[in-house]
C-alpha positions as CSV (number, residue, x, y, z in Angstrom):
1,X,-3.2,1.8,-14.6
2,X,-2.2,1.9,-11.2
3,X,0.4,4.9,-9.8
4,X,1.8,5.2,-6.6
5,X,3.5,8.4,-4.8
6,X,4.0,10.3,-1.8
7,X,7.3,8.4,-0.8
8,X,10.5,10.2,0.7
9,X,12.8,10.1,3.3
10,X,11.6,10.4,7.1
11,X,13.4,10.2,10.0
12,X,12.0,7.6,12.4
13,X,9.0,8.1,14.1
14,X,7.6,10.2,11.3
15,X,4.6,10.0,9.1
16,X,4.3,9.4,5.4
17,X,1.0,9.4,3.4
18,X,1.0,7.3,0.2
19,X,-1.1,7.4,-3.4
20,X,-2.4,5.1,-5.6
21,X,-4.2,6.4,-8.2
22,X,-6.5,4.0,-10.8
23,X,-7.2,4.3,-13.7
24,X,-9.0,1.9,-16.5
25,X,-10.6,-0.2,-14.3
26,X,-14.2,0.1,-12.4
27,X,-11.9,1.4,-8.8
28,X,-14.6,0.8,-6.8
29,X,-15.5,-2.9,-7.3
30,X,-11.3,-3.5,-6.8
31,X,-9.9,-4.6,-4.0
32,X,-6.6,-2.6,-3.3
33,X,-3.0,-4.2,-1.6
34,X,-0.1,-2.6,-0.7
35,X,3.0,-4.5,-0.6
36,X,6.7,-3.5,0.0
37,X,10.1,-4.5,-1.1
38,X,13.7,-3.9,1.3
39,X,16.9,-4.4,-0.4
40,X,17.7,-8.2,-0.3
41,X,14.6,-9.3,0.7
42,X,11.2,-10.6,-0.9
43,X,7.7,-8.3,-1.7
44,X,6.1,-8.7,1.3
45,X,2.7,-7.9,2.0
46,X,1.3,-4.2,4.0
47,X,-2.3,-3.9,4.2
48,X,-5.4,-4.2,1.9
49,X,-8.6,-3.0,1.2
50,X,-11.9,-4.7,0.1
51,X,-13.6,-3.1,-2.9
52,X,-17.6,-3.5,-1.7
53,X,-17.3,-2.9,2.0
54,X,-14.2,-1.2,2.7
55,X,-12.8,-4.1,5.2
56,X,-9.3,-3.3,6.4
57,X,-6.3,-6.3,7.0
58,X,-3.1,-5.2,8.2
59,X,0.5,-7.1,8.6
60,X,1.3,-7.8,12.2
61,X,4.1,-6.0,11.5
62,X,2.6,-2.5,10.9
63,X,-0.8,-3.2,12.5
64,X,-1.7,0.0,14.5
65,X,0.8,2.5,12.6
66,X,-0.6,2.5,9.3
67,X,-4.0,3.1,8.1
68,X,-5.1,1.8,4.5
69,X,-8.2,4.3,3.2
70,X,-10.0,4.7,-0.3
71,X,-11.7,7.6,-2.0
72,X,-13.8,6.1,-4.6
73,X,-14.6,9.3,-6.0
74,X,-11.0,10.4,-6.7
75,X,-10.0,6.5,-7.5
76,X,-7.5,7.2,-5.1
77,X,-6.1,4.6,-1.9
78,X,-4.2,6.1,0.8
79,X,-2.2,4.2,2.9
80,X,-1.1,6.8,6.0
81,X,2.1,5.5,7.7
82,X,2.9,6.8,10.9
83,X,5.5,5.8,13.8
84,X,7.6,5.0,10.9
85,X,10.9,2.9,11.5
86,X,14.0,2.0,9.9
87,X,12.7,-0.9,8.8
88,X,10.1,0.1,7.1
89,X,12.4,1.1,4.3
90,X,11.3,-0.4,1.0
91,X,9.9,0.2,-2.1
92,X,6.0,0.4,-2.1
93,X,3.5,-1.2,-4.1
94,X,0.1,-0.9,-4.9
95,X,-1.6,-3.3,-6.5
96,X,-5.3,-4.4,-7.5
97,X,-7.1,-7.1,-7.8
98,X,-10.4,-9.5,-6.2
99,X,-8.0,-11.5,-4.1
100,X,-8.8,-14.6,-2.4
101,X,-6.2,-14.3,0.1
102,X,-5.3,-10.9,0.1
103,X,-1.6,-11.2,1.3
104,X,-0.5,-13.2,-1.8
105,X,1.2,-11.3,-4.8
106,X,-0.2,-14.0,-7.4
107,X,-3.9,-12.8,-6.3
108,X,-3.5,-9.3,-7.4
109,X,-4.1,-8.6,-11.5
110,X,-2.9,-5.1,-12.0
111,X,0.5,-3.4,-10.4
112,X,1.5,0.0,-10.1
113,X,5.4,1.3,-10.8
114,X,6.2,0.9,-6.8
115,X,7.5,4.9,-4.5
116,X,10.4,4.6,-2.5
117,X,10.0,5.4,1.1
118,X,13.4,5.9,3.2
119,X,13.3,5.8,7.5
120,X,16.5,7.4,8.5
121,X,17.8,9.8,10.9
């Protein structure tokens, strides 16, 4: 129900613009998260979007570089990436949901397959 693209490799301080695409579910009453995944480490949360009113949260740790966006009439959510670093490496997730705390994983009902994205020179 959920599909994510648009990953790749970048070097660092590029730009990457990632998909999620819904289907089977009324998009536009979901809220939308993005999470991410490095080798070794936990799913951590990225950024999120409210279904009624569009309200934007962002992790500290990409707050001003990335920009989470929907298109209700393609059932499409963007999340543009810019100033990209090394360390944003990880496997990306979109996921959706009506969370109550928007950065946990439990919150979210419906999970897409996850796009590699790759920072390296």
């Amino acid at each position: 129900q959920l599909q994510a693209s648009g990953g790749g490799l970048v070097q660092p301080g590029g730009s990457l613009r990632l998909s999620c695409v819904v289907r089977g579910l009324t998009f536009s009453t979901h809220a939308i998260g993005w999470f991410r995944q490095a080798p070794g480490k936990e799913r951590e949360w990225v950024s999120y979007i409210s279904g009624g009113d569009g309200r934007t949260l962002y992790a500290n740790s990409v707050k001003g570089r990335f920009t989470i966006s929907r298109d209700n009439a393609k059932n499409t959510v963007f999340l543009q990436m810019s100033s990209l670093k090394p360390e944003d490496t990880a496997v990306y997730y979109c996921a959706a949901g009506w969370p109550s705390i928007p950065a946990i994983e439990s919150e979210y009902d419906y999970w897409g397959q996850g796009t590699q994205v790759t920072v390296s020179s």
